[in-house]
VMD Tcl script that builds the backbone (N, CA, C; Angstrom):
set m [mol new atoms 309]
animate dup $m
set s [atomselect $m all]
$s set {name element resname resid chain x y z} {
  {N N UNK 1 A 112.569 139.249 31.342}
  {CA C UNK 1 A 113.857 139.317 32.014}
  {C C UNK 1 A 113.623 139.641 33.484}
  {N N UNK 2 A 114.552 139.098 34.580}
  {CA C UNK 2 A 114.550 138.859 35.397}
  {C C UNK 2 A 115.294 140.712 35.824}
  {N N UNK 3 A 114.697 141.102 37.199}
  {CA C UNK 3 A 115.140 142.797 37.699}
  {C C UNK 3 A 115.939 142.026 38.681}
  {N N UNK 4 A 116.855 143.586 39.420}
  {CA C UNK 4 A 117.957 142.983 39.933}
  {C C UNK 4 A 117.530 142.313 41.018}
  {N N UNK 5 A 116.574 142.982 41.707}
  {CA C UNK 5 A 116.084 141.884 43.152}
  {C C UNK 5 A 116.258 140.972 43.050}
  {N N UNK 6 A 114.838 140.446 41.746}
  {CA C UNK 6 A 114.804 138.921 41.900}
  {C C UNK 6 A 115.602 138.106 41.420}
  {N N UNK 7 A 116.587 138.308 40.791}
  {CA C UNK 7 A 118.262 137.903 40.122}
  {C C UNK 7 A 118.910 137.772 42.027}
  {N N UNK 8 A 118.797 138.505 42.785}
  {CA C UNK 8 A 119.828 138.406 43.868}
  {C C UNK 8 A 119.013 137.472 44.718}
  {N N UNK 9 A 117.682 137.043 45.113}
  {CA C UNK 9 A 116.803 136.494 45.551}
  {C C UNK 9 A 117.051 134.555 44.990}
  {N N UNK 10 A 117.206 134.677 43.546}
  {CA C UNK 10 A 117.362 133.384 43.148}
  {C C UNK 10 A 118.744 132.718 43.367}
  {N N UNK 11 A 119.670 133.890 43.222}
  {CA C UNK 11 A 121.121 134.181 43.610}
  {C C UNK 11 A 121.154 133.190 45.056}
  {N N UNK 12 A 120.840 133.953 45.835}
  {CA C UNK 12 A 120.026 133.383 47.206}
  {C C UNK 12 A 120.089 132.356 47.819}
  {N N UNK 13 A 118.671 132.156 46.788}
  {CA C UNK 13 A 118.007 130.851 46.938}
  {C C UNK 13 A 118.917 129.760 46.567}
  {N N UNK 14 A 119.622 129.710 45.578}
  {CA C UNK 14 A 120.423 129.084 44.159}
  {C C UNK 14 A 121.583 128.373 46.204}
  {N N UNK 15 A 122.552 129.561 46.313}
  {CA C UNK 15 A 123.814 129.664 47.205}
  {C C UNK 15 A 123.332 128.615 48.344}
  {N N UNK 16 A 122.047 128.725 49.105}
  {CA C UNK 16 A 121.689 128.621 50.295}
  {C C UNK 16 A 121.641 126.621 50.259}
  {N N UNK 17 A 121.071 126.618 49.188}
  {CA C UNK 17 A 120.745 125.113 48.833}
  {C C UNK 17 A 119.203 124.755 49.552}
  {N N UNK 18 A 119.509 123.457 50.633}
  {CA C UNK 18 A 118.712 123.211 51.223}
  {C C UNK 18 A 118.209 124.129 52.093}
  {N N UNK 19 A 118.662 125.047 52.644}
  {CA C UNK 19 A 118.711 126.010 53.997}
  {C C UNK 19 A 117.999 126.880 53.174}
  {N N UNK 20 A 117.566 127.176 52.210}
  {CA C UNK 20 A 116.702 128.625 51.799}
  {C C UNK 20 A 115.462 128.757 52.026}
  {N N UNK 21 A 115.314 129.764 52.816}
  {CA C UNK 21 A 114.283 130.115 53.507}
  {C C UNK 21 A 114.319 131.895 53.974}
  {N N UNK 22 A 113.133 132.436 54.404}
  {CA C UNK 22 A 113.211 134.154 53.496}
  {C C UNK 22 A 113.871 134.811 54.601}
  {N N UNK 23 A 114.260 134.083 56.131}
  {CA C UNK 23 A 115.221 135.001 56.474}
  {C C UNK 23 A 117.178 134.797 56.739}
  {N N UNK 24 A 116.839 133.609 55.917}
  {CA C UNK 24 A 118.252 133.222 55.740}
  {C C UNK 24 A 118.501 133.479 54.121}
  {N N UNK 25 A 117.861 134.100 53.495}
  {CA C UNK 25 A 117.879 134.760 52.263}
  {C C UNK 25 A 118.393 136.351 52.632}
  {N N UNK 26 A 117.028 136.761 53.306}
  {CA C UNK 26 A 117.581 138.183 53.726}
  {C C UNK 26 A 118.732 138.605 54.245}
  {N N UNK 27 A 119.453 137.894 55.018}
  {CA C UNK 27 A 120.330 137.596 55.722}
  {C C UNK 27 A 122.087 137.572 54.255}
  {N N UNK 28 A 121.745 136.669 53.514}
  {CA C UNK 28 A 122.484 136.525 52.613}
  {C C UNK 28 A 123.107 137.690 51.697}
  {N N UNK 29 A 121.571 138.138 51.519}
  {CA C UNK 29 A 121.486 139.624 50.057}
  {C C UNK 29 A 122.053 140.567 51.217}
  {N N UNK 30 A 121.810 140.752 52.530}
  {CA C UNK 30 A 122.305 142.119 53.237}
  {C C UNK 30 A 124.023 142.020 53.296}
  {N N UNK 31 A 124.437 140.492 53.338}
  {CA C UNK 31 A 126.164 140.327 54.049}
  {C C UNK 31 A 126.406 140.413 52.809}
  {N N UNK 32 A 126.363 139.544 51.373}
  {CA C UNK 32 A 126.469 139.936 50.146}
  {C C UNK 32 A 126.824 141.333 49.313}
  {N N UNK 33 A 125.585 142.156 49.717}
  {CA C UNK 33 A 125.652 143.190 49.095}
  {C C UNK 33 A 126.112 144.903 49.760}
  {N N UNK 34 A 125.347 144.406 51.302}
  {CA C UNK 34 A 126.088 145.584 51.854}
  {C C UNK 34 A 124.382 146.380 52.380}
  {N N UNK 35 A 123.145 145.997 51.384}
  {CA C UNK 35 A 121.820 146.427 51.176}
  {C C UNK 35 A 120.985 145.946 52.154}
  {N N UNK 36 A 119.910 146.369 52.961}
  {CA C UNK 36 A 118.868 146.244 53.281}
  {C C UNK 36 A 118.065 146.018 52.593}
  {N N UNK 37 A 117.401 144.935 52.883}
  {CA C UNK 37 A 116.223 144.231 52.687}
  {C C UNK 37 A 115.351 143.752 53.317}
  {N N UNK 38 A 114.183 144.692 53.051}
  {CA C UNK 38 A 112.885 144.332 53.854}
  {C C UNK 38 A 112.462 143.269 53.839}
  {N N UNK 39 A 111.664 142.437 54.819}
  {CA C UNK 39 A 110.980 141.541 54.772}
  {C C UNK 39 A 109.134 141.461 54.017}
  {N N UNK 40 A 109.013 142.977 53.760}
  {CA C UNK 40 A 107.785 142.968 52.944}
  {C C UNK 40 A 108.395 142.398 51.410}
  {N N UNK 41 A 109.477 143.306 51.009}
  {CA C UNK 41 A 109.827 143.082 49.430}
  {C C UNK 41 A 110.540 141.901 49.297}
  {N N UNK 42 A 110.848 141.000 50.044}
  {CA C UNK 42 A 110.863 139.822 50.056}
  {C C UNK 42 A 110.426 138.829 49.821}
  {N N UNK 43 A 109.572 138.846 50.553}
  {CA C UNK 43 A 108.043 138.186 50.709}
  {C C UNK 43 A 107.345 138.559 49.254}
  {N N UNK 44 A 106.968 139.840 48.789}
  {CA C UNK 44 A 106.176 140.260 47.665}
  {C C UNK 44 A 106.845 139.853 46.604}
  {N N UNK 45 A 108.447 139.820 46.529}
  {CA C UNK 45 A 109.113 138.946 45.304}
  {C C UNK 45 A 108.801 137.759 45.346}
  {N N UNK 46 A 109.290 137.227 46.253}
  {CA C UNK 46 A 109.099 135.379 46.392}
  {C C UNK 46 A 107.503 134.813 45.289}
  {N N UNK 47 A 106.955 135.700 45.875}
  {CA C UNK 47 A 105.238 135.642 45.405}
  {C C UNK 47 A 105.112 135.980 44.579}
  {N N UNK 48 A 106.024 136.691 43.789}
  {CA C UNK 48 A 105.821 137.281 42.137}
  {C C UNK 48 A 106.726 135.748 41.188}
  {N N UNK 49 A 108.060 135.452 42.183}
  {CA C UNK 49 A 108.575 134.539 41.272}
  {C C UNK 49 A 108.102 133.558 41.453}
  {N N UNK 50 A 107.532 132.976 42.199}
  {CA C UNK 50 A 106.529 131.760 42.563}
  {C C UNK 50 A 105.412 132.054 41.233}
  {N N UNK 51 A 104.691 132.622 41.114}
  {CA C UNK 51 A 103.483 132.712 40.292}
  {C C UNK 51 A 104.399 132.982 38.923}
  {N N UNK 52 A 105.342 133.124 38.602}
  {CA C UNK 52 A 105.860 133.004 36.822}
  {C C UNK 52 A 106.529 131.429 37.138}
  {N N UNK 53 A 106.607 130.707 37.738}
  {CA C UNK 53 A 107.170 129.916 37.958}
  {C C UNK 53 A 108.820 128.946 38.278}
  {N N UNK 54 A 109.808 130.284 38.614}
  {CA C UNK 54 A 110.861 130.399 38.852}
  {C C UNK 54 A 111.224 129.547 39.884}
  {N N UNK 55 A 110.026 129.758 41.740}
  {CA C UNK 55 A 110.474 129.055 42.411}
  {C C UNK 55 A 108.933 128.262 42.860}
  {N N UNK 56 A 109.933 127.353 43.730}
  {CA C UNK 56 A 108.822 126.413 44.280}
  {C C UNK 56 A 109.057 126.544 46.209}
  {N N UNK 57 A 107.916 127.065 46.763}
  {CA C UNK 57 A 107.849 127.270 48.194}
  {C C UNK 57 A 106.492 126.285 48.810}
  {N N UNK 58 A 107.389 125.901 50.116}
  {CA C UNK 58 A 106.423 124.862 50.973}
  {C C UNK 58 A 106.835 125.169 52.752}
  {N N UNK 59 A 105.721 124.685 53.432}
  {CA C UNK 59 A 105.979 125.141 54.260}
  {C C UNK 59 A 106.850 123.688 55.296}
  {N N UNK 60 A 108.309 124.327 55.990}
  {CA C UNK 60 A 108.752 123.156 56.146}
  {C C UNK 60 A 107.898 122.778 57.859}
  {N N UNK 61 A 108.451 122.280 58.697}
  {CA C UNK 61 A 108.487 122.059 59.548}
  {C C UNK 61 A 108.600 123.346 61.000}
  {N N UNK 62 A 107.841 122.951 61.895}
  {CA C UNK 62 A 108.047 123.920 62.810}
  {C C UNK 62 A 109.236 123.297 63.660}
  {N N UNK 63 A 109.552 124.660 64.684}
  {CA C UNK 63 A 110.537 124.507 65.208}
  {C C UNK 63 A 110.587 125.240 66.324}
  {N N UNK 64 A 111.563 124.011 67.844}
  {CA C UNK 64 A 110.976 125.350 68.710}
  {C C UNK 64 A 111.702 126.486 69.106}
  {N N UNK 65 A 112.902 126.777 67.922}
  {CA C UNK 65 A 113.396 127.689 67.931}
  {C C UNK 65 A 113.047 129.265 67.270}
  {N N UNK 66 A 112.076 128.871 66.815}
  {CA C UNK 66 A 111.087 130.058 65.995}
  {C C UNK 66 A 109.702 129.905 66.552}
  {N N UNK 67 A 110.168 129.463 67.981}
  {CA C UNK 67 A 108.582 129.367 68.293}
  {C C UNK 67 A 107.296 129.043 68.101}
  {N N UNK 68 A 107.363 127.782 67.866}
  {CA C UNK 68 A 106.756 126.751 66.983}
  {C C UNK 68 A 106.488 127.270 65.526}
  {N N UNK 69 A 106.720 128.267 64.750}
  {CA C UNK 69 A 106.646 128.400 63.537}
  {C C UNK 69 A 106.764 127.704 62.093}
  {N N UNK 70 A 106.348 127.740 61.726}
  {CA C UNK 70 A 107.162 126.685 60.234}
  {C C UNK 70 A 107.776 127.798 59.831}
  {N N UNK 71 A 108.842 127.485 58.834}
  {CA C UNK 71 A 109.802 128.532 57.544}
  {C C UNK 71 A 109.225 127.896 56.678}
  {N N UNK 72 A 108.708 129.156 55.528}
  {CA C UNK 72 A 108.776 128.836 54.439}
  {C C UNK 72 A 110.033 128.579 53.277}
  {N N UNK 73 A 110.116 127.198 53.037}
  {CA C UNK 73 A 111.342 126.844 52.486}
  {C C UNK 73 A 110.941 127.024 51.026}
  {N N UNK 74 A 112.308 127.244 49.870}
  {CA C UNK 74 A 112.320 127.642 48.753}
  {C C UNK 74 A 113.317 127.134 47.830}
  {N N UNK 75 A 112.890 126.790 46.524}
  {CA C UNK 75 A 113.301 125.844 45.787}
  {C C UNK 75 A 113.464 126.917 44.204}
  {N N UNK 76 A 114.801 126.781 43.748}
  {CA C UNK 76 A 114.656 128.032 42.499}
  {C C UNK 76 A 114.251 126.343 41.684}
  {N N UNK 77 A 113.578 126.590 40.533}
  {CA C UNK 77 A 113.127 125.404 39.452}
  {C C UNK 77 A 114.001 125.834 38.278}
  {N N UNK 78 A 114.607 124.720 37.864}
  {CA C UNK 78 A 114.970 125.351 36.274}
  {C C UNK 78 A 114.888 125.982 35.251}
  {N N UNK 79 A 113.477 126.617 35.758}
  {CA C UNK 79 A 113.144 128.208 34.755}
  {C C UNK 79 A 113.721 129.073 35.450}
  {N N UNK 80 A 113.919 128.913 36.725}
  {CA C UNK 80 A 114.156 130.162 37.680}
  {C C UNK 80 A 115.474 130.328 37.420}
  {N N UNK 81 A 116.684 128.739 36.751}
  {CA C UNK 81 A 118.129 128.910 36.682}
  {C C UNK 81 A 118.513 129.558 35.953}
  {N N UNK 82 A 117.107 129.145 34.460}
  {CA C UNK 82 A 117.506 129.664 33.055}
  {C C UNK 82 A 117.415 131.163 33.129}
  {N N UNK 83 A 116.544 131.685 33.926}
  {CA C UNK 83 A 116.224 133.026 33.824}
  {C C UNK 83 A 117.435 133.683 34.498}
  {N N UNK 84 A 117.541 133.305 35.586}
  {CA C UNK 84 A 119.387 134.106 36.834}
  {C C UNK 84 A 120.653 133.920 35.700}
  {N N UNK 85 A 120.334 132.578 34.780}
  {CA C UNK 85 A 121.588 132.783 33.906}
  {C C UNK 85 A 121.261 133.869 32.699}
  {N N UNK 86 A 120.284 133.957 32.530}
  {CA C UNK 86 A 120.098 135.026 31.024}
  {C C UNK 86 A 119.971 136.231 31.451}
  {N N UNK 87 A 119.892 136.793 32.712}
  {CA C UNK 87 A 119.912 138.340 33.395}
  {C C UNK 87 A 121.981 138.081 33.211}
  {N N UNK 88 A 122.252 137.511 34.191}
  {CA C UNK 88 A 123.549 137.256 34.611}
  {C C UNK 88 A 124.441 137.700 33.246}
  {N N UNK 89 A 124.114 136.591 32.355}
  {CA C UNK 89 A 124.907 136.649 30.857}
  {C C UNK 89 A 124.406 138.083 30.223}
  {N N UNK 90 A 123.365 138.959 30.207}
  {CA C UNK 90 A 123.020 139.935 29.364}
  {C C UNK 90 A 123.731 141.225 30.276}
  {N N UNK 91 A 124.105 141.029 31.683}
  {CA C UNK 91 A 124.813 141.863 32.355}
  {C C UNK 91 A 126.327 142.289 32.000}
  {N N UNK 92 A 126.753 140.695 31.944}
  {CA C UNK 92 A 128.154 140.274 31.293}
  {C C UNK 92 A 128.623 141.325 30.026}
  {N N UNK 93 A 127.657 140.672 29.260}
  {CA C UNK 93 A 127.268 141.426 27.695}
  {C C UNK 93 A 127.636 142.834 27.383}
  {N N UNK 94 A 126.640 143.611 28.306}
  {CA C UNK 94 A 126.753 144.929 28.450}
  {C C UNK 94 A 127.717 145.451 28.952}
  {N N UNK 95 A 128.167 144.892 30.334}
  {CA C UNK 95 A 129.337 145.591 30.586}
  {C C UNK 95 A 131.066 145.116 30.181}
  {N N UNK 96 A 130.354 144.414 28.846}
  {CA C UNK 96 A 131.634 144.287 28.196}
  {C C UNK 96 A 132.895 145.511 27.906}
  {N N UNK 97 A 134.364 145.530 28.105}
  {CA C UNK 97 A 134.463 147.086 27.546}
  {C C UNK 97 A 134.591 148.312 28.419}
  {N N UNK 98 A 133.579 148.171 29.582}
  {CA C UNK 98 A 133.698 149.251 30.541}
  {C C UNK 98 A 134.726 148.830 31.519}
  {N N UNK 99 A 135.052 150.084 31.959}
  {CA C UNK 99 A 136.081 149.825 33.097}
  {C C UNK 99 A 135.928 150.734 34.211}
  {N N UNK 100 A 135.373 150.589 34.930}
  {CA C UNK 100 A 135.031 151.029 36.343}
  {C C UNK 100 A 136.256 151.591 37.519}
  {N N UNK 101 A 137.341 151.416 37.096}
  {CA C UNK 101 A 138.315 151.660 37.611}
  {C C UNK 101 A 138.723 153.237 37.689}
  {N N UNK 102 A 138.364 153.740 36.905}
  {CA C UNK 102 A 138.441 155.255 36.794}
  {C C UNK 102 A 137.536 156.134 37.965}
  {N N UNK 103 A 136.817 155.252 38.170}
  {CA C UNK 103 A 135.584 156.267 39.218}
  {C C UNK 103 A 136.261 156.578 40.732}
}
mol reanalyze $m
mol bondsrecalc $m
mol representation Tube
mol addrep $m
């Protein structure tokens, strides 16, 4: 099962479409959630869900707005959907019933 990071990361990735890339990700999860997010634990997720095979990253094109840099661009794969939907749905699940409204 997928932890909440990398659920908001694929989240992300998933929203961004073509445009996903790790600081227009970061960018996303901070206006989204309200949270800071480093660019180390970013980076160190991407590289954890890359190696189970969730996403697929390449390096696009430079640009001379990043100062000739390339972005690494990012692709969630259909394990990566199945997995954001089975965190997503087991969240659902659980907080069947509760009501948060009291707090």
């Amino acid at each position: 099962m997928l932890g909440e990071f990398e659920y908001l990361l694929i989240t992300a990735a998933t929203r961004l479409g073509d445009d996903a890339y790790g600081a227009a990700m970061r960018q996303e999860i901070q206006a989204t959630t309200g949270r800071r997010c480093s660019i180390g634990a970013l980076y160190t997720t991407l590289d954890r869900l890359e190696a189970k095979g969730f996403l697929q990253t390449w390096m696009g094109a430079a640009s001379p707005q990043r100062g000739g840099r390339a972005k690494r661009m990012i692709r969630v794969t259909p394990k990566g959907m199945l997995a954001a939907k089975d965190f997503y749905d087991a969240v659902t699940r659980v907080s069947r019933g509760v009501s948060w409204a009291a707090l």
